[in-house]
matplotlib code that plots the C-alpha trace (Angstrom):
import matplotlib.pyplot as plt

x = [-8.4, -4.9, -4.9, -3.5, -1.3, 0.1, 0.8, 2.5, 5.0, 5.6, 6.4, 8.5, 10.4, 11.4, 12.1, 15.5, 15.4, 19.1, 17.8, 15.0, 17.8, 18.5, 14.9, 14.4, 17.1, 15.2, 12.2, 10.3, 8.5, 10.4, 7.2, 6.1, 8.2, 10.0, 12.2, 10.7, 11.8, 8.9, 9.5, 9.2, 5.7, 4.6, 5.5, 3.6, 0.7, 0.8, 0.5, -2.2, -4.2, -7.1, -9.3, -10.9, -11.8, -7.8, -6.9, -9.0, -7.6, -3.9, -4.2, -5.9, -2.7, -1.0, 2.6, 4.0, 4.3, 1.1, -0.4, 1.4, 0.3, -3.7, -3.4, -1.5, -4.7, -7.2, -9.8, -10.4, -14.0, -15.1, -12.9, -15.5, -15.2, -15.2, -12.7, -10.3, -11.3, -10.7, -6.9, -5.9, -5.9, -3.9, -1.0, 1.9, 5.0, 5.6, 6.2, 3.3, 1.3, 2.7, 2.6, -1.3, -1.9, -0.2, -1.6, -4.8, -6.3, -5.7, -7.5, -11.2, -14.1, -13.0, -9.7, -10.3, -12.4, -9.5, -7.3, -9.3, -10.5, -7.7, -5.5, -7.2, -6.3, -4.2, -2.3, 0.8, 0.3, -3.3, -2.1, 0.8, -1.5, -3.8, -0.7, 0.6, -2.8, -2.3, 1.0, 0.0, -3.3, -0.6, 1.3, -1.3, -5.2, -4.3, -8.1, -7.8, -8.5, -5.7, -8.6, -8.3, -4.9, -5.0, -8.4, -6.3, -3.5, -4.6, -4.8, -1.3, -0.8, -2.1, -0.2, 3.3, 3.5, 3.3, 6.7, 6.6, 9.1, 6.6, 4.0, 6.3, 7.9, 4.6, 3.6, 6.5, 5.5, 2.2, 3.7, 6.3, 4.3, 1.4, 4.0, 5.3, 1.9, 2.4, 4.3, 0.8, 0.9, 4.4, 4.2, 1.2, 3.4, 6.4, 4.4, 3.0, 6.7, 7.3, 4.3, 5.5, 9.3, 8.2, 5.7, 7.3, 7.8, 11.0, 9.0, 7.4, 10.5, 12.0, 9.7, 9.7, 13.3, 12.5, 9.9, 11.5, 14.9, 13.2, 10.4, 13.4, 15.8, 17.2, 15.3, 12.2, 12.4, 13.2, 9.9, 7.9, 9.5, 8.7, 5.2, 4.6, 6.1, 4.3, 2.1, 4.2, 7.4, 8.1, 8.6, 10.5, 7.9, 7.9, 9.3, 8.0, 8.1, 11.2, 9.9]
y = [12.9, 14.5, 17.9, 18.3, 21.2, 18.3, 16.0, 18.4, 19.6, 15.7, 15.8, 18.7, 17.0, 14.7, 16.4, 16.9, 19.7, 18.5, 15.9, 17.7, 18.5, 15.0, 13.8, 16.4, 14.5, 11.4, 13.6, 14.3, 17.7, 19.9, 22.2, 22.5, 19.4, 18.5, 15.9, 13.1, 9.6, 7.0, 4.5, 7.6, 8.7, 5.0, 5.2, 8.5, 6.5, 3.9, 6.2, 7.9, 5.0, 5.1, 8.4, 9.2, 13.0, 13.2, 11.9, 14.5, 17.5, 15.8, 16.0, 19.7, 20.9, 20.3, 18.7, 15.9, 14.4, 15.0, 13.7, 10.3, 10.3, 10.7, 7.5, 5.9, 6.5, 6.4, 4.0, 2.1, 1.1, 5.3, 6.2, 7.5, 7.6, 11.5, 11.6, 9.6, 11.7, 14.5, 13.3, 11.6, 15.3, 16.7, 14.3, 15.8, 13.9, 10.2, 9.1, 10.4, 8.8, 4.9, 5.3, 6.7, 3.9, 1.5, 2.4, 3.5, 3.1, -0.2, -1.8, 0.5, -0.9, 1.2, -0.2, -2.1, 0.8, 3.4, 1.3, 1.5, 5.0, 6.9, 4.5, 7.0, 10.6, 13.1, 14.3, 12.4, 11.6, 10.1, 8.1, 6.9, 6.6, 3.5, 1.6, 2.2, 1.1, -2.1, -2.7, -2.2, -4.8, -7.4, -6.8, -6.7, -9.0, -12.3, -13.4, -11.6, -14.3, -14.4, -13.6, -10.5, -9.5, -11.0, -8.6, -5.7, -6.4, -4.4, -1.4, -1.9, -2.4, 0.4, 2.8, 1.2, 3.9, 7.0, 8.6, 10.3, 8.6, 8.3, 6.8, 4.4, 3.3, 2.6, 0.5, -1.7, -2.1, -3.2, -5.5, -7.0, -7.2, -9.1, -11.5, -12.5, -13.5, -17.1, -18.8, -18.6, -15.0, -14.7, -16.8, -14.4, -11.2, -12.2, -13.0, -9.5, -8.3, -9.9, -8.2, -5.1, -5.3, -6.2, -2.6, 0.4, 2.2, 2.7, 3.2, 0.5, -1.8, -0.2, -1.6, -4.7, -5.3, -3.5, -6.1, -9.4, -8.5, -8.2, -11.6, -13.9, -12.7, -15.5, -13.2, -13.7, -17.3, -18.3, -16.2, -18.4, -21.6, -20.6, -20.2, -24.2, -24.6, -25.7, -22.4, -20.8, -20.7, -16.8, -15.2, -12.4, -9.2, -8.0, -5.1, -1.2, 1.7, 3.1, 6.7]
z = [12.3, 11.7, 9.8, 6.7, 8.0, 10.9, 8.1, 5.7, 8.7, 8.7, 5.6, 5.9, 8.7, 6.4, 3.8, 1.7, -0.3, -1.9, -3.3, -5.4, -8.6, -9.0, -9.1, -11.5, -13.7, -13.4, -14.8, -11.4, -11.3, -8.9, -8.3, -5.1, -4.4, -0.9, -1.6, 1.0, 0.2, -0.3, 2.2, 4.9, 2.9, 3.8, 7.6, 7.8, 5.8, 8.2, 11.3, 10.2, 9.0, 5.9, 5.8, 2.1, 3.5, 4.7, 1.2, -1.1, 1.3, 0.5, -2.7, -3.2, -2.0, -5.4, -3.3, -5.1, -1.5, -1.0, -3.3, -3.4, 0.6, -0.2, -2.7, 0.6, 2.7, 0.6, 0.9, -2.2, -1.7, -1.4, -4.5, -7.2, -10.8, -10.8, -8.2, -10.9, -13.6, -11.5, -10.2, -13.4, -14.9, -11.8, -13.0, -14.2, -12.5, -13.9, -10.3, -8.7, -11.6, -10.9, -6.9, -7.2, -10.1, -7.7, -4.1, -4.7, -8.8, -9.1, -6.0, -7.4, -9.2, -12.1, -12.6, -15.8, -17.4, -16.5, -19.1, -21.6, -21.2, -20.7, -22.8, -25.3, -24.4, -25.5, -22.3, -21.5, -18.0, -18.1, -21.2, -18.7, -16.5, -18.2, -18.9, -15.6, -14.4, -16.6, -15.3, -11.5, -12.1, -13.5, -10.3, -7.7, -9.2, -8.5, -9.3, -13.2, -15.5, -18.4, -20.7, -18.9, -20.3, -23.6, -23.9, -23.4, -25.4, -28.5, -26.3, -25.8, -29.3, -30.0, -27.6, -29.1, -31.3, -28.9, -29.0, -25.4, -23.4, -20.0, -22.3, -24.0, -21.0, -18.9, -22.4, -22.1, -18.5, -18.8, -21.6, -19.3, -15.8, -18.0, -19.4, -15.5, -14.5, -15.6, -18.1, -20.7, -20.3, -20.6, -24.1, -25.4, -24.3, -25.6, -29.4, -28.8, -28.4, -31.5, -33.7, -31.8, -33.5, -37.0, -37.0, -38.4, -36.0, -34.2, -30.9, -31.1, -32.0, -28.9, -26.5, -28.6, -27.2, -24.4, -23.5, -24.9, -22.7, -19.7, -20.6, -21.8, -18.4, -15.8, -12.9, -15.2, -15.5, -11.9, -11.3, -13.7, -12.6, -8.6, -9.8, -10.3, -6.9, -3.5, -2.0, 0.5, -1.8, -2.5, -5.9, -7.2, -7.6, -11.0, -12.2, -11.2, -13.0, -13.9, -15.6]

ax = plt.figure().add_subplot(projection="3d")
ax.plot(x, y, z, "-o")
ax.set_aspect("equal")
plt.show()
């Protein structure tokens, strides 16, 4: 098994401190960060192959880099629930959030749960974190039932009206990944949209337009249409995070 000190030095080798302001722009946490660019995270992730023990030792050492590397090589199937109690309150970077929601969270047991539970708290990142979550499970469970979704859609009802720009964003994801599942889901997402813009709340009218853009798009509807296709026909991916 590779020590953590031989990954970090990886890490480091690819590492572009210059880049570190700009990411800060784009509301990254520059703490302890190195400036390593995802798609070089995944080749080390690759390399090294799926180690839980390797993963907790990543993420104890607080690097943005890190951390997003221990959700890379984790192993779903030994992920406890206090180990996603426990990293959920680490968060503190909106990127680090989605790629550990998107990696690692979202292929566990407690997936479904996490929504609900942390859709709840108080801390901005873990309440990014359950619509994140949401989002990521739209993307990635192709055997989630629509029932599923729909089930959930109070919750994002309900976190509409948080004013913290990484928890309203992450809402209007989950809102818009649900609604490219199928052309059902995108009818049910885009009435939700609807309810959302006629609340008083100016946040929540913002991810109402937010949402509808993005449902009611040409890229959006080519996806839908590809979906009736033959199997084997591709489809555009939906949309990721975007802070």
């Amino acid at each position: 098994m590779p020590e953590v000190q031989e990954l970090l030095e990886k890490l480091r080798a690819k590492a572009k401190p210059g880049v570190i302001a700009g990411m800060a722009r784009y509301g990254m946490t520059a703490e302890k960060r190195l400036g390593v660019a995802v798609p070089d995270m995944r080749k080390i992730a690759k390399e090294v192959g799926k180690d839980h023990q390797l993963a907790l030792e990543l993420w104890q050492t607080g690097i943005p880099e890190a951390m997003i590397l221990a959700s890379m090589v984790d192993v779903p199937a030994e992920v406890t629930d206090e180990q996603m109690e426990a990293w959920v309150v680490d968060l503190n970077s909106w990127d680090v959030c989605d790629q550990v929601c998107m990696n690692l969270f979202d292929k566990t047991p407690f997936a479904w749960k996490k929504v609900r539970d942390w859709s709840t708290r108080e801390e901005e990142f873990e309440r990014r974190a359950a619509f994140a979550l949401l989002a990521c499970l739209a993307w990635h469970d192709k055997k989630a039932s629509d029932e599923q979704f729909i089930e959930l859609l109070p919750v994002i009802k309900a976190g509409a009206t948080d004013g913290r720009n990484y928890v309203k964003k992450a809402v209007s994801w989950a809102l818009r990944n649900i609604g490219k599942r199928n052309p059902a889901l995108n009818q049910v997402a885009g009435e939700t949209a609807e309810e959302l813009g006629q609340m008083d709340s100016k946040v929540a009218q913002w991810i109402a337009r937010d949402a509808i853009r993005d449902l009611t798009s040409e890229t959006t509807r080519r996806r839908l249409a590809k979906l009736s296709r033959p199997v084997g026909l591709r489809s555009v991916p939906p949309s990721v995070g975007r802070g």
